[in-house]
Structure formats: structure tokens, C-alpha cells
Backbone as CSV, one residue per row, in Angstrom:
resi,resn,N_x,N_y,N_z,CA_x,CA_y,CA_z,C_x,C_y,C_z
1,UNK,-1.939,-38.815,-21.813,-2.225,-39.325,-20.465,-3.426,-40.264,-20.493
2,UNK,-4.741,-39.748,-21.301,-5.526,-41.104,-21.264,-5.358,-41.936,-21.925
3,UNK,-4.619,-41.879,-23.043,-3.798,-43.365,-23.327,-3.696,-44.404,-22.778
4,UNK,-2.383,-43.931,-21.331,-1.718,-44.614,-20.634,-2.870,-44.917,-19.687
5,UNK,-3.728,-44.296,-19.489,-5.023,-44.720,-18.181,-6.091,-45.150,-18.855
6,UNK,-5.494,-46.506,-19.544,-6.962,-46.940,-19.940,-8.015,-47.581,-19.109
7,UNK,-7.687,-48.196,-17.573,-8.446,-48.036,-16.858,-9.801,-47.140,-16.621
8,UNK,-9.750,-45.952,-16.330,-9.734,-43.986,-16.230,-11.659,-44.795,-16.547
9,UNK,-12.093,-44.571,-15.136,-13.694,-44.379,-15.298,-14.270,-43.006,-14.374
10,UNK,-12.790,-42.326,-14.341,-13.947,-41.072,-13.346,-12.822,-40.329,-13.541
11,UNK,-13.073,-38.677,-13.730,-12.017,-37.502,-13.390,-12.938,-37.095,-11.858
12,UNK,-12.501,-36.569,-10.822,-13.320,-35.861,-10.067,-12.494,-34.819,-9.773
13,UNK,-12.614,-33.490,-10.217,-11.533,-32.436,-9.836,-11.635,-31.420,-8.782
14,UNK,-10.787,-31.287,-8.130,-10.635,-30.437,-6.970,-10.448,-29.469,-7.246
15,UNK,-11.387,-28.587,-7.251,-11.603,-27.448,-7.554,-12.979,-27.060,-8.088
16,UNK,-13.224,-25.994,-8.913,-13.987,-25.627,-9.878,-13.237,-25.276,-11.333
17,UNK,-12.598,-25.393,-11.616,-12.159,-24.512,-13.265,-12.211,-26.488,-13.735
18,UNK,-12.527,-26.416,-15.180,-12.817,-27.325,-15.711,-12.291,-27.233,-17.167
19,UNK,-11.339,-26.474,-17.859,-10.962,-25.903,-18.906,-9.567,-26.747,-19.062
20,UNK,-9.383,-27.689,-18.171,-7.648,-28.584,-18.229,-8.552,-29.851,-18.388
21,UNK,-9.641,-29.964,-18.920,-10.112,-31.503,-19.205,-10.759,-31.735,-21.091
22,UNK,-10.174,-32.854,-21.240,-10.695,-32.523,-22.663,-11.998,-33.429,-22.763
23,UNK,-13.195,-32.654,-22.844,-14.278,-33.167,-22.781,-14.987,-34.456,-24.039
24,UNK,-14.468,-33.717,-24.828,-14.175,-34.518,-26.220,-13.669,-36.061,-26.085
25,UNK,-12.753,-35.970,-25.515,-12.207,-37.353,-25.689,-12.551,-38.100,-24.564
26,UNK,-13.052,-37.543,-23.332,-13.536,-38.470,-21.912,-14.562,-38.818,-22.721
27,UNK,-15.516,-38.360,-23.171,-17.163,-38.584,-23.988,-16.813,-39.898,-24.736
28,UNK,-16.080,-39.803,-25.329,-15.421,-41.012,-26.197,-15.429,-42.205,-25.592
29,UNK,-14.645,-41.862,-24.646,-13.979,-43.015,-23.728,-15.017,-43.776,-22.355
30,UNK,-16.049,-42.674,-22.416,-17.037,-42.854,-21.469,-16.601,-42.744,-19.746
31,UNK,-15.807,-41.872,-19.763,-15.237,-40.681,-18.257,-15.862,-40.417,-17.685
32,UNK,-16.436,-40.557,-16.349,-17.544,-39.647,-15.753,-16.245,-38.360,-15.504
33,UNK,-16.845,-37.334,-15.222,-15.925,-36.039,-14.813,-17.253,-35.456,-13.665
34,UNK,-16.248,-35.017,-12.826,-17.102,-34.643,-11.583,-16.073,-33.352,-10.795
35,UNK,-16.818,-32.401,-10.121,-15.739,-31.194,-9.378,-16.565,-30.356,-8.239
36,UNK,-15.996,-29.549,-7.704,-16.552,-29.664,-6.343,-16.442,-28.017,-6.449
37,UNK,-17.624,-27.472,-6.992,-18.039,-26.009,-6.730,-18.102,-25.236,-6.129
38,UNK,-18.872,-25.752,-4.870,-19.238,-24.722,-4.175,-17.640,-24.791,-2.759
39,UNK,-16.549,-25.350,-2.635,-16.118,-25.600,-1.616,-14.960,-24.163,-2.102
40,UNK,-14.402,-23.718,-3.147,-14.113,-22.303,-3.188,-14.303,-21.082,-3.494
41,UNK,-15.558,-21.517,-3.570,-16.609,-20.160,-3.436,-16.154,-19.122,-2.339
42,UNK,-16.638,-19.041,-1.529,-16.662,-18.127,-0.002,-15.097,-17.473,-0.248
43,UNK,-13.792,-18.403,-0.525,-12.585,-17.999,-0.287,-12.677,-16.760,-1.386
44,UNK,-13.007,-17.483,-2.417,-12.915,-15.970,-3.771,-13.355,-14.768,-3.029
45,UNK,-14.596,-15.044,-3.304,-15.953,-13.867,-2.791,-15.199,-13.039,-1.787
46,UNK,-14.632,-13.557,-0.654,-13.637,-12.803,0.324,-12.572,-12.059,-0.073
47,UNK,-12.161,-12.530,-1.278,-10.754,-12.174,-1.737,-11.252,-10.979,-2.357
48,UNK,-12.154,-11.329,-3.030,-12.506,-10.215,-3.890,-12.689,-8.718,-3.173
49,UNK,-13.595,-9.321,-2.215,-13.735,-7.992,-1.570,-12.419,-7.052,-0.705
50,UNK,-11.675,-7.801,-0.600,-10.394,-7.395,-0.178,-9.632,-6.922,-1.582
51,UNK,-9.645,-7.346,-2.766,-9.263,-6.461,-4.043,-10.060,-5.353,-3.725
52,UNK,-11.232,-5.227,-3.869,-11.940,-3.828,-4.005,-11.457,-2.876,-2.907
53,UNK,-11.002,-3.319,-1.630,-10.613,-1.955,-1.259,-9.058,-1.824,-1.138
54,UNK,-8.441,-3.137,-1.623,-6.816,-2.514,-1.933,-6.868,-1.552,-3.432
55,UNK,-7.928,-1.531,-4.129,-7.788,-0.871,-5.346,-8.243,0.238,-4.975
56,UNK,-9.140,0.650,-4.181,-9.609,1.982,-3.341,-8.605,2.270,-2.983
57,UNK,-7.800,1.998,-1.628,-7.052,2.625,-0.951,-5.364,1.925,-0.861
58,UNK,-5.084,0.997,-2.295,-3.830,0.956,-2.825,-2.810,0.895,-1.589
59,UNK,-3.068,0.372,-0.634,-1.740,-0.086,0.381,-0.853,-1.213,0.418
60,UNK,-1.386,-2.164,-0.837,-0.488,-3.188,-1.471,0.955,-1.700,-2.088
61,UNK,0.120,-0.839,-2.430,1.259,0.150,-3.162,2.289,1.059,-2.150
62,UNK,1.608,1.220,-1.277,2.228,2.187,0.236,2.975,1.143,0.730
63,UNK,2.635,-0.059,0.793,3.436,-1.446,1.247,5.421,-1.396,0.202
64,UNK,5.170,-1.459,-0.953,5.625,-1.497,-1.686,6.786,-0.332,-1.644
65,UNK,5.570,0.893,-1.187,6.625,2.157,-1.370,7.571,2.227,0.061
66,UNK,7.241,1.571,1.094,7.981,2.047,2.382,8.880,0.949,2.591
67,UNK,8.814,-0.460,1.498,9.803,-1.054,1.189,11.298,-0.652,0.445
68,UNK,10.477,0.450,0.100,12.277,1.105,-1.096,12.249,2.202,-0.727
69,UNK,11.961,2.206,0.670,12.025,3.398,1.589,11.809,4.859,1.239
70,UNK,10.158,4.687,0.626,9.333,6.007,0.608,8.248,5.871,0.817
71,UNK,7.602,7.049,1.407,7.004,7.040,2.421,5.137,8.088,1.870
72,UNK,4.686,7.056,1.018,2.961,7.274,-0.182,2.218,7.328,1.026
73,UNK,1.737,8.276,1.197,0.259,9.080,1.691,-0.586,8.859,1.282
74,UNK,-0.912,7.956,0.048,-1.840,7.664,-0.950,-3.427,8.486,-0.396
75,UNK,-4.060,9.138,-1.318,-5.594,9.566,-1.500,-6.710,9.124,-1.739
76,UNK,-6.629,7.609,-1.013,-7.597,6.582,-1.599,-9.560,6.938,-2.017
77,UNK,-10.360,6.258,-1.595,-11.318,6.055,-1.695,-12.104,5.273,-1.107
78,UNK,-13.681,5.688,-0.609,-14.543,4.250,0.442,-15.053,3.950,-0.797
79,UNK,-15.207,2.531,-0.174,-16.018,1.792,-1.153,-17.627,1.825,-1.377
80,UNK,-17.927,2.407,-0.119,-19.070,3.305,0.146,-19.346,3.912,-1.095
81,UNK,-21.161,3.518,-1.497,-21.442,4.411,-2.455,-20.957,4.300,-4.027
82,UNK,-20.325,3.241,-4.250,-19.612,3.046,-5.578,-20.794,1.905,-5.994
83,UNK,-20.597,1.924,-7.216,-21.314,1.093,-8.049,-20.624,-0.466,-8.878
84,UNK,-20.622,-1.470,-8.590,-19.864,-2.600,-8.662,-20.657,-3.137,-9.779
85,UNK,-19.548,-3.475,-10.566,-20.658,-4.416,-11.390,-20.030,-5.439,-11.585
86,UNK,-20.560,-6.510,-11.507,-20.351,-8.016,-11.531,-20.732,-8.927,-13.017
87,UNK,-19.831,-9.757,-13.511,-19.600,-10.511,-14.595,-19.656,-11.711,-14.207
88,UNK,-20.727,-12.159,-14.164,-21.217,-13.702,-13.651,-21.618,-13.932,-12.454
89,UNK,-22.759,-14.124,-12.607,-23.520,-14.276,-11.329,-24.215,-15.685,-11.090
90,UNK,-22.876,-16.465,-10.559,-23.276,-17.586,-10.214,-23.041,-17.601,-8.595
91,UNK,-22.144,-19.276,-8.593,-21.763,-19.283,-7.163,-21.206,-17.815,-6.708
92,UNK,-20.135,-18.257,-6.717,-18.996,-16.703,-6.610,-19.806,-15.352,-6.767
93,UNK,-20.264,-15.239,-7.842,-20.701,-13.637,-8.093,-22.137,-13.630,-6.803
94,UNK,-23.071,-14.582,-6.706,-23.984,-14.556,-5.095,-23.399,-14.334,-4.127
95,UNK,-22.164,-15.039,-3.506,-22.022,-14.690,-2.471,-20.893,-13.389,-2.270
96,UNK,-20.318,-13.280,-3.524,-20.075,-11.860,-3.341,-21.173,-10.939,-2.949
97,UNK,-22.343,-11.196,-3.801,-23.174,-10.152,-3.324,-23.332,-9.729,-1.841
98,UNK,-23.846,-10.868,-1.620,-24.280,-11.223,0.115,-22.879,-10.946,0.891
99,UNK,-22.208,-10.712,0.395,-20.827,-10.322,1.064,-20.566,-8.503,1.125
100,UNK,-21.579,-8.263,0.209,-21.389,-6.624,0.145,-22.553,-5.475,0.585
101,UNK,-23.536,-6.356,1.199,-24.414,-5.513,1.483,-24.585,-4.939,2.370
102,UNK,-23.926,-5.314,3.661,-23.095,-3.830,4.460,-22.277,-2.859,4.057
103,UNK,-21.927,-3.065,3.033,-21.059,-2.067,2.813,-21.706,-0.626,1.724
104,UNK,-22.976,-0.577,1.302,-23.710,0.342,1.000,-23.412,1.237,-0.422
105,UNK,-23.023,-0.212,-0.970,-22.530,-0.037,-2.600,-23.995,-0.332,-3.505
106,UNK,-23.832,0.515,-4.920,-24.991,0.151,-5.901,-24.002,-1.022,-6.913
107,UNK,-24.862,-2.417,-6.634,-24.767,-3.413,-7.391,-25.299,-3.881,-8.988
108,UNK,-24.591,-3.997,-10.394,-25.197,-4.091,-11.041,-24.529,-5.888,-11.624
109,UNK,-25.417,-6.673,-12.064,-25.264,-8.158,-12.805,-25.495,-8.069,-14.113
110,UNK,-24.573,-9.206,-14.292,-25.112,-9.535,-16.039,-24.378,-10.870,-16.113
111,UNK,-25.250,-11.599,-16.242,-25.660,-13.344,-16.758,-26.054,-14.147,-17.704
112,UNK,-25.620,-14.962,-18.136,-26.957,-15.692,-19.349,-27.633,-16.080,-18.643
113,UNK,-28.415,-16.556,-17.229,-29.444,-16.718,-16.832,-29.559,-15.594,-15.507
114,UNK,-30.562,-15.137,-15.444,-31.126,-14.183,-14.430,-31.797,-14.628,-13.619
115,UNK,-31.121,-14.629,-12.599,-32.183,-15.289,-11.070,-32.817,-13.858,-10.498
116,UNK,-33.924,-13.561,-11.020,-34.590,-12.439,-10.485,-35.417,-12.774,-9.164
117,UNK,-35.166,-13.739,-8.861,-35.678,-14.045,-7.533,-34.713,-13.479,-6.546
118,UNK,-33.397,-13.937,-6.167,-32.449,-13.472,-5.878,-31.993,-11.813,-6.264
119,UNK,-32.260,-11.428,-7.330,-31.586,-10.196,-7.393,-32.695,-9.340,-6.853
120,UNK,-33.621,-9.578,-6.560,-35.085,-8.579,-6.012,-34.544,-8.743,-3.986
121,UNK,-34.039,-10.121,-3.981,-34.217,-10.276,-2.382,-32.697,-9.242,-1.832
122,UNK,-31.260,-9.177,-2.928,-30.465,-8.274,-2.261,-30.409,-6.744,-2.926
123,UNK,-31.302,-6.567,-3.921,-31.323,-5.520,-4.683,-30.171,-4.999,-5.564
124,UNK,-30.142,-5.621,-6.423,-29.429,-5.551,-7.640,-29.936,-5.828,-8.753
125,UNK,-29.552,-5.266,-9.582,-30.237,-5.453,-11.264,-29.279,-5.909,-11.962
126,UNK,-29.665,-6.306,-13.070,-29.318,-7.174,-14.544,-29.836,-5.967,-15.512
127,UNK,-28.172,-5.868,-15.839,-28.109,-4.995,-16.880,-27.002,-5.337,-18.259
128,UNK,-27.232,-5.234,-19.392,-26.354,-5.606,-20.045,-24.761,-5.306,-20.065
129,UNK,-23.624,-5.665,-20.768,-22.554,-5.586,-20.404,-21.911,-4.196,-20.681
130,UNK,-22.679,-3.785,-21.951,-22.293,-2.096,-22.695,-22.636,-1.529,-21.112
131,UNK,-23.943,-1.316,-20.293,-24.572,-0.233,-19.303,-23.705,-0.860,-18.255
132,UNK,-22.978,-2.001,-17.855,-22.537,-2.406,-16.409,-20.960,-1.708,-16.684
133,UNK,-19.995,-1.855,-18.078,-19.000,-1.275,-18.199,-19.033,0.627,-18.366
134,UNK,-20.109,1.060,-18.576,-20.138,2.571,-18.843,-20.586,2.575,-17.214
135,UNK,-21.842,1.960,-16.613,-21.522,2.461,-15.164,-20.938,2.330,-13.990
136,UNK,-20.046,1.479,-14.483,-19.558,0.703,-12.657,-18.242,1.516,-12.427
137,UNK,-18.069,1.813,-11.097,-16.601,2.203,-10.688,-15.437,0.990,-10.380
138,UNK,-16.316,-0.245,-9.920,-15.402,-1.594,-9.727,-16.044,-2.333,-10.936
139,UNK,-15.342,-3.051,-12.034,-15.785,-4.272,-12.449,-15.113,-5.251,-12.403
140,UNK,-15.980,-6.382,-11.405,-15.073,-7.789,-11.274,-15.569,-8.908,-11.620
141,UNK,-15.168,-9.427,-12.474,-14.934,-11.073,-13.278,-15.474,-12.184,-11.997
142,UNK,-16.207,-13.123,-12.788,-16.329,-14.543,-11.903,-17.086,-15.334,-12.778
143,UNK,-16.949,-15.257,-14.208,-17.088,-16.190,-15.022,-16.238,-17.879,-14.657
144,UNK,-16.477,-18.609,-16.197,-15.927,-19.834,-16.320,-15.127,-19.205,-17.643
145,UNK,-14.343,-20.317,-18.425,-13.356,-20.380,-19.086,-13.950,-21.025,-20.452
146,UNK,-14.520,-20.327,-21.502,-14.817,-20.938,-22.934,-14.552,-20.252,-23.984
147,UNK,-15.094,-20.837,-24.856,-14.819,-19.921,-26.360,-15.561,-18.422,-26.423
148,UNK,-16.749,-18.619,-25.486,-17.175,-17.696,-25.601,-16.558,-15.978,-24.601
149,UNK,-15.987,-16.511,-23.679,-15.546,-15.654,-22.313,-14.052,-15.311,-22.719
150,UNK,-13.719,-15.814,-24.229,-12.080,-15.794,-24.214,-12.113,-14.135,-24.435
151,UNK,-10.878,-13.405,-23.741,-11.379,-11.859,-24.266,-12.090,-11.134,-24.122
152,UNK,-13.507,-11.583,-23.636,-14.660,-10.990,-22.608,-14.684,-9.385,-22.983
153,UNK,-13.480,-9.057,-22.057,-12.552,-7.732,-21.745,-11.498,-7.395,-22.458
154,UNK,-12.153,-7.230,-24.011,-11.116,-6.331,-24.835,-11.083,-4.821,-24.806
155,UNK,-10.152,-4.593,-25.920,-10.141,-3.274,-26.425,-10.829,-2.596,-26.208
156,UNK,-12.467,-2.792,-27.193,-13.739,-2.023,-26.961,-14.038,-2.396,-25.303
157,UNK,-14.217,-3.093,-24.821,-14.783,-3.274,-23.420,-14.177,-2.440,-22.425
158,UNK,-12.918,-2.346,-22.206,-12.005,-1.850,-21.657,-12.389,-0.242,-22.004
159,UNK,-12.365,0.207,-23.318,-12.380,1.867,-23.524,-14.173,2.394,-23.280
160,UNK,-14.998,1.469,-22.683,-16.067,1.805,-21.829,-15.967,2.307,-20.554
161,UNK,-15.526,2.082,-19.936,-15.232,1.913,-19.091,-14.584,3.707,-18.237
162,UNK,-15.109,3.859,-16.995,-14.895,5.594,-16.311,-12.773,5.286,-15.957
163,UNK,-12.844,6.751,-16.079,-11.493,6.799,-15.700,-11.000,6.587,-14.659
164,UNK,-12.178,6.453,-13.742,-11.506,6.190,-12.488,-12.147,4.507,-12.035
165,UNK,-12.260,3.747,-12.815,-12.674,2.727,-12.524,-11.227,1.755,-12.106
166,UNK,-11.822,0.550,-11.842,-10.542,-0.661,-11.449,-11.285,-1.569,-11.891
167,UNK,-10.474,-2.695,-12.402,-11.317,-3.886,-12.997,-10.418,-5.166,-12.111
168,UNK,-11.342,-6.502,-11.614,-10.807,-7.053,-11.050,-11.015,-8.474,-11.611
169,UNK,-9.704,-9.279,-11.890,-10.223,-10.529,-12.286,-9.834,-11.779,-11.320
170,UNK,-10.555,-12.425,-10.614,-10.446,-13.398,-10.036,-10.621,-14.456,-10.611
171,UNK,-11.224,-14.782,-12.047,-12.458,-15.535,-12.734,-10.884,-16.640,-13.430
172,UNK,-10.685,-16.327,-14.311,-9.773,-17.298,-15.503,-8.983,-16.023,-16.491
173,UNK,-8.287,-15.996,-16.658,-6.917,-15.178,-17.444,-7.297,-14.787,-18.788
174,UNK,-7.562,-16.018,-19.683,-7.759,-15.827,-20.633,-9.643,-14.751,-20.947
175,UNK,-9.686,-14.682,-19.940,-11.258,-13.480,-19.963,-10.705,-11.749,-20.295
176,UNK,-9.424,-11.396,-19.816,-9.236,-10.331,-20.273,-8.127,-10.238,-21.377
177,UNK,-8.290,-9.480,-21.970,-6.881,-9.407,-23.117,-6.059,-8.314,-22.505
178,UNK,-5.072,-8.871,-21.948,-4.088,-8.598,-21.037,-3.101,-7.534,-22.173
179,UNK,-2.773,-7.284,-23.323,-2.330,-6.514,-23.723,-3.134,-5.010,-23.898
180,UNK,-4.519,-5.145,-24.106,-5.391,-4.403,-24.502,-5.471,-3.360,-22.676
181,UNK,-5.323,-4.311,-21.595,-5.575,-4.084,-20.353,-3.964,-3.265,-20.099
182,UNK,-2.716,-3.376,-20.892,-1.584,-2.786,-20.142,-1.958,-1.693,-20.838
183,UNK,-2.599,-1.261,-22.182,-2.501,-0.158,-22.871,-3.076,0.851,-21.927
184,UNK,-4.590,0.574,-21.506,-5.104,1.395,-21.171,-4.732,1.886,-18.982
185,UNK,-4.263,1.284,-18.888,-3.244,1.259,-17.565,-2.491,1.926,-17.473
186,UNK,-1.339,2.234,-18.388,-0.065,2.709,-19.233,-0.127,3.899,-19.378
187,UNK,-1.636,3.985,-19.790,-1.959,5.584,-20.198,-2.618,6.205,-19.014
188,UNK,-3.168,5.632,-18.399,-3.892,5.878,-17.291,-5.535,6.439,-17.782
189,UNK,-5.919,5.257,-18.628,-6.816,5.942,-19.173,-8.613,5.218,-18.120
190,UNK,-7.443,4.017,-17.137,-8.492,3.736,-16.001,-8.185,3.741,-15.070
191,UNK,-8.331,3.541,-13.770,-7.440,3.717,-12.490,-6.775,2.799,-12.418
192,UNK,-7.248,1.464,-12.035,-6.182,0.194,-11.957,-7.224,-0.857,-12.280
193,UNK,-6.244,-2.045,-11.708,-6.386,-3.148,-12.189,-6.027,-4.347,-10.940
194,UNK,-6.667,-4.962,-10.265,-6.718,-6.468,-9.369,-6.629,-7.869,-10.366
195,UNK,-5.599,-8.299,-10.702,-5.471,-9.487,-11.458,-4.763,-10.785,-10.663
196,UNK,-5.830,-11.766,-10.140,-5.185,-13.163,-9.548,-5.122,-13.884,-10.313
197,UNK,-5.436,-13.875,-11.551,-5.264,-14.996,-12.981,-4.772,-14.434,-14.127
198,UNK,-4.108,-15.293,-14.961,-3.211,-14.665,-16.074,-3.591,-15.737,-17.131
199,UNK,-3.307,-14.938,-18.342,-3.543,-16.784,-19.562,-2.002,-16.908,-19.616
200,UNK,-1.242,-16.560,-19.219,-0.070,-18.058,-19.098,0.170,-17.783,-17.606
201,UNK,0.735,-18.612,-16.460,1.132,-18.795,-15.316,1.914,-19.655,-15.056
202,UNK,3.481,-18.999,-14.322,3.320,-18.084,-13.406,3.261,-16.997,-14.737
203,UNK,2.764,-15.694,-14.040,2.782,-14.714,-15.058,3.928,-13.650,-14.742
204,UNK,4.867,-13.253,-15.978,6.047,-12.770,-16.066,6.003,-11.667,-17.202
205,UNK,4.907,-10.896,-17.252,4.305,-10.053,-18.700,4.515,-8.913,-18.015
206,UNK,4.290,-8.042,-18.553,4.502,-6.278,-18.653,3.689,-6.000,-17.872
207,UNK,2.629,-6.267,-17.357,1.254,-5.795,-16.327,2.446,-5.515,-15.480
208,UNK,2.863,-6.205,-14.343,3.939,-5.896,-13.500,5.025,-4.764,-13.648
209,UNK,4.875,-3.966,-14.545,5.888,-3.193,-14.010,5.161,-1.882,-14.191
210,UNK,3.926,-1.768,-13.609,3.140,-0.688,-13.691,2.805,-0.462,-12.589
211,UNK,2.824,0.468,-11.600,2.194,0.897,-10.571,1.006,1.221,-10.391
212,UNK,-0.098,1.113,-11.229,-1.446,0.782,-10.643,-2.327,-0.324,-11.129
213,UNK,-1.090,-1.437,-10.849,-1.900,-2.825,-10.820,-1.123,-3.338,-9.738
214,UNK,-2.123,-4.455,-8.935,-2.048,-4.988,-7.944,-2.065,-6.665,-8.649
215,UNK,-1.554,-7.617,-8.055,-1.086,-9.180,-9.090,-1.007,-10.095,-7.558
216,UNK,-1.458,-10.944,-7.829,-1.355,-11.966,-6.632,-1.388,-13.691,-7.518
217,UNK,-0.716,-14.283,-7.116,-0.762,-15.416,-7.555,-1.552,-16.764,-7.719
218,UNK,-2.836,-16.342,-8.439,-4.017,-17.231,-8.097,-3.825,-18.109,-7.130
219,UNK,-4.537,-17.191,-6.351,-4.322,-17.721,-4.631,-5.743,-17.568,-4.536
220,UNK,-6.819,-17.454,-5.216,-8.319,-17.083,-5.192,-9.106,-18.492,-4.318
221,UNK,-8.532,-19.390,-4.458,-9.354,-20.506,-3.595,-8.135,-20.998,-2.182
222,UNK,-7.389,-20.136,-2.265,-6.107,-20.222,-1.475,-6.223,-20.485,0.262
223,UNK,-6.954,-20.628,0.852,-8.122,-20.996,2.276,-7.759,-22.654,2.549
224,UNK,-6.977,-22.926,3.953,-6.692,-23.563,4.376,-8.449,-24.590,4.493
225,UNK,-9.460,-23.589,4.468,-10.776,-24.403,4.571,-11.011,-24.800,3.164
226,UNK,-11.162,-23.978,2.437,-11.343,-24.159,0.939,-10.691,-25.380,0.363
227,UNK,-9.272,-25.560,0.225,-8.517,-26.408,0.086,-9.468,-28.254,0.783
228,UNK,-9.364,-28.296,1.809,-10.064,-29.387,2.707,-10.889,-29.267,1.842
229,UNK,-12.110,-28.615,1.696,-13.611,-28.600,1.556,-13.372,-29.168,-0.258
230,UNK,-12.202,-28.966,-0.793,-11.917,-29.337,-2.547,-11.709,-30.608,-1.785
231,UNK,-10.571,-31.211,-1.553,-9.865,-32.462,-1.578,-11.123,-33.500,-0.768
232,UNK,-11.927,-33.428,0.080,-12.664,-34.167,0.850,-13.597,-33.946,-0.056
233,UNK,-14.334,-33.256,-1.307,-15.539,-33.728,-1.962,-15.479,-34.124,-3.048
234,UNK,-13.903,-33.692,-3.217,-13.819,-34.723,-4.627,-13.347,-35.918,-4.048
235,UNK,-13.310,-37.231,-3.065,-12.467,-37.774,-2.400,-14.295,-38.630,-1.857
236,UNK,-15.773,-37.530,-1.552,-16.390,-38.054,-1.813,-16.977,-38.631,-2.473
237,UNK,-17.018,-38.010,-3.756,-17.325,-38.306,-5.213,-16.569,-39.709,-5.576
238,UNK,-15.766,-39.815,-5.215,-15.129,-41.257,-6.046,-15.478,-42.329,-4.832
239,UNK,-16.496,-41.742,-3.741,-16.334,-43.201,-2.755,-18.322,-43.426,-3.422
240,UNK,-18.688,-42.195,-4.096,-20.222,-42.292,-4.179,-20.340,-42.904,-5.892
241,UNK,-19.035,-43.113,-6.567,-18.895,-43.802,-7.814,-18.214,-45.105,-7.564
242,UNK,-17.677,-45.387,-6.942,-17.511,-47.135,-6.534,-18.733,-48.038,-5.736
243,UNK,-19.515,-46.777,-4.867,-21.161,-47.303,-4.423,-21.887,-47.530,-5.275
244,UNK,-21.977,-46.742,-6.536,-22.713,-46.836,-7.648,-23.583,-45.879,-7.000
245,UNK,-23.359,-44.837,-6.397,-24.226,-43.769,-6.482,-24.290,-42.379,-7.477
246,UNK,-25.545,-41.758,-7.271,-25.361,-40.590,-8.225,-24.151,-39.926,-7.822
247,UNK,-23.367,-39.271,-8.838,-22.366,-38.130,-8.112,-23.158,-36.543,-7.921
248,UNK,-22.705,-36.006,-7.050,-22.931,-34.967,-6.343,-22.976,-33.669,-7.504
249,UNK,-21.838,-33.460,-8.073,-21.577,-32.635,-9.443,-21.109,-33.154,-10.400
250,UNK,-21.731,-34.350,-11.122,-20.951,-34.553,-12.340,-21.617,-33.512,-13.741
251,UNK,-20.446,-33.869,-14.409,-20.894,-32.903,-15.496,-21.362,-33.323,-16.691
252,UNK,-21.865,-33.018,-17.215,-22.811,-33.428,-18.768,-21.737,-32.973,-19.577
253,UNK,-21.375,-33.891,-20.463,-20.365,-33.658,-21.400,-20.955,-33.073,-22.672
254,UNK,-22.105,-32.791,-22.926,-22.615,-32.166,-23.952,-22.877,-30.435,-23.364
């Protein structure tokens, strides 16, 4: 494709995931690349919190069951009082926070950079990934997509983890190892599982035919506002690169 666009002096992408651009060869070619962060933030952060209590109180599953006409009482759980621990604490993983502090949960982070300014003002700590997987009852994803995040959530990560926990990924697919994740599901060796991203999509894998996972179709920035708030700033970005102005988020290709 950049072949054929030898024109091509700007990517600006709608969205946030940045893992469908080959950075390598725009650098080459001298590409600006630019994307618009913060506009599906809020939609995740919302979503998320709506995983955490369909994985509590599983009525995606009671939904399911009074469809094939039976009739689950399910024994859920408040989210009250549980301990969340969060895997990237950037955009997304902040305003999740700030999204949960009515609800009277113990919050734990873990980042390569620590905004201890922020984690003192909603009270949460930074703890490494071994102490956030041995203590959390929810753990949910909101990383980016690299060499380093591929797998994140293997084998060992996964068999940390309490039996009655749920792990939720909103973040990028390739962060959990989705075979390692049906084993311990299968067995019931964790409670469940919230997955809106898969490493191939649409996703058509074995997770699905397990009853305590919940699957939605990365619909995570899925917000009739969100959507607008992508297409109108990447849409600014290319009117603030024909001005010859700075762009808003471009990215450093190094």
C-alpha cells in the first residue's frame, strides 16, 4: 500500500491502537503518523466497568439461559469491597479509576511510569505484577500492543491468580495467551473471563463455548460520541498539517 501512495505525507489514525502501522518503513519514507487518544478513552473505562459487574453477577449468562428457556438464579457478587487491579495506567486505566471510586473497591496499578501524584489524590498503589495477580479479585488489561505486552497473561500469570478471580481484557488480544486462558477456565481453576479483543478477529476459538466467559466484539470504543470525537480529530490533525502546524498527537517514530 505505501508503494502505491507515494504521495503519503501523513497517517492520522482514528482511534488509539497503533500496531496496524509499520513504523519502520513510514520513518523511511518520512510519514508523519498522528492518532487521537484521548477521544476513546471514557467509552472503554465505561465498558469496563460494566464487564466488572457482568462478571460479578453474570446476567450476560441468565440472558443466555432464559433464551434456551432456563431459568439461572445465578449467586453473583458486589463489586463492593473487591480489590481490582489494573494493567496500565494510562489514559484508560485513569479514568477507569475515577470511574470507580464510588463504588468502594481496593485499587491496585502497575506501570512503567508511576504517576504518584495521581495515585496519592484517588488512593491506589503501584504494585508489581507477581502482588497485583496474587491479590486482585478483578484483573483488567488497558495496555498498548508490543513485543513486550505480547502474552503479558500467560501460563505462569494466569496460575497466580485467586480462584475466584475474573480477568478482563479490553486492551489488544494478543496481551493474553488465549490458549493458556481456555485451560484454566475449562478447569475452573478461575472464575471467568471479560474478553472484547482477540489476536485474530472476528474471533471463532474455543473461549466461546465455555460458560464462564463473557465475549463482545471489540466494541470497546463503540460510543456514538467516541466514534465523532475519533473521526473529527483525526480530520483535525490533517487540517493542522496542511497549515503547517504542530500536530496535536503525532508520534515519534523512534
Amino acid at each position: 500500500l505505501l508503494d502505491r501512495a507515494k504521495k503519503l505525507k501523513l497517517i492520522t489514525r482514528v482511534g488509539v491502537g497503533l500496531d496496524n502501522i509499520p513504523f519502520e518503513e513510514t520513518a523511511k519514507r518520512g510519514i508523519k503518523i498522528s492518532y487521537t487518544p484521548d477521544a476513546p478513552t471514557l467509552a472503554v473505562a465505561e465498558l469496563t466497568i460494566g464487564f466488572m459487574i457482568d462478571g460479578l453477577r453474570m446476567f450476560s449468562f441468565v440472558d443466555r439461559g432464559i433464551r434456551n428457556q432456563e431459568w439461572n438464579k445465578y449467586m453473583g457478587g458486589l463489586l463492593k469491597d473487591r480489590t481490582v487491579g489494573i494493567i496500565g495506567v494510562g489514559r484508560i486505566g485513569k479514568n477507569l479509576i475515577k470511574l470507580l471510586q464510588p463504588f468502594g473497591v481496593r485499587i491496585l496499578g502497575n506501570d512503567l511510569v508511576e504517576d504518584n501524584d495521581f495515585a496519592s489524590k484517588y488512593n491506589f498503589k503501584y504494585v508489581d505484577k507477581d502482588t497485583l495477580y496474587k491479590e486482585s479479585d478483578i484483573v483488567t488489561l488497558h495496555l498498548s500492543c508490543s513485543d513486550s505486552t505480547y502474552h503479558l497473561v500467560d501460563k505462569k500469570a494466569l496460575s497466580q491468580l485467586k480462584s475466584n478471580a475474573i480477568l478482563i481484557n479490553a486492551a489488544r488480544g494478543g496481551a493474553v495467551d488465549e490458549d493458556a486462558l481456555y485451560d484454566v477456565l475449562e478447569s475452573k481453576k478461575i472464575a471467568g473471563a471479560v474478553l472484547d479483543v482477540y489476536e485474530k478477529e472476528p474471533y471463532k476459538g474455543k473461549l466461546a463455548t465455555l460458560e464462564n466467559t463473557i465475549l463482545t466484539a471489540h466494541i470497546g470504543a463503540g460510543t456514538y460520541e467516541s466514534r465523532r470525537n475519533m473521526e473529527v480529530g483525526a480530520v483535525e490533525e490533517v487540517i493542522r498539517f496542511h497549515r503547517g502546524e504542530p500536530l496535536l498527537h503525532e508520534i515519534d517514530h523512534n
